[in-house]
C-alpha positions, -999 to 999 in steps of 0.1 A, spaced: -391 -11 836 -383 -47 845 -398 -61 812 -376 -46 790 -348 -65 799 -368 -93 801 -383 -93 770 -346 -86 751 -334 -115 771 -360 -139 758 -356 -123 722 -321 -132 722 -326 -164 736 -351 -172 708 -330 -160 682 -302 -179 693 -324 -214 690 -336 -201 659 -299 -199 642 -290 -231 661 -316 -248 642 -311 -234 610 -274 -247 610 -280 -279 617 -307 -280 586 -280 -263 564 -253 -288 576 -281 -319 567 -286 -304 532 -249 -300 527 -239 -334 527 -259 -359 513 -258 -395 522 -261 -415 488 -242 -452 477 -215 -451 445 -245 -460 421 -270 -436 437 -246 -409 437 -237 -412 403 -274 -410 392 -281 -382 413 -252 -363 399 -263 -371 360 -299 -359 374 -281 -334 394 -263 -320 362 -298 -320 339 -313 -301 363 -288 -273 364 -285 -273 327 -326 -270 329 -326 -242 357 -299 -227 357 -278 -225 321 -303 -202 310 -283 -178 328 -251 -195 345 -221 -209 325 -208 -244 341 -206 -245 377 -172 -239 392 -165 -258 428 -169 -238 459 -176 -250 494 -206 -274 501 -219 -244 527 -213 -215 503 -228 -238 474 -258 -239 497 -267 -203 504 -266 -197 465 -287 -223 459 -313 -211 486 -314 -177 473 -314 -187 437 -342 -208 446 -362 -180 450 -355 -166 417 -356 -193 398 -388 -209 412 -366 -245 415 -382 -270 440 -364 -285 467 -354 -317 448 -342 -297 422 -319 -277 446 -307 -308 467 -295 -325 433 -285 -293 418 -265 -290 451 -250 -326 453 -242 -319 413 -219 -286 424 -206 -300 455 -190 -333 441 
């Protein structure tokens, strides 16, 4: 009878470290770190990319938070079979 609480103790504990973790990943692929001429590139490559993956099916991207921008993007990359380097320019495209 002990265990039970035991075990939902450690299950919450783990689950708690598992969402703190995830955050701070989400929060690193939210905001890019790139110089003026980088970030310019990355947003031309940024923009190709979209228009690539995602103007088969989207019209032009409107602006929405850097977090929410990132949980589309995740999902969508599921769908749309984009790699990550597609989705981190695709992101810092929609996000500037």
């Amino acid at each position: 009878m002990r265990r039970v609480p035991v075990l939902l103790l450690a299950l919450v504990l783990a689950l708690t470290a598992f969402a703190e973790s995830s955050n701070k990943k989400e929060a690193a692929a939210v905001t890019p770190v790139a110089h003026s001429s980088d970030a310019n590139s990355m947003r031309a490559e940024g923009e190709q990319r979209f228009r690539a993956n995602c103007g088969r099916c989207h019209a032009a991207p409107q602006k929405f938070p850097p977090r929410a921008m990132a949980t589309v993007l995740r999902h969508m990359r599921v769908r749309a079979t984009i790699t990550d380097e597609d989705m981190r320019l695709v992101l810092f495209y929609m996000t500037q």
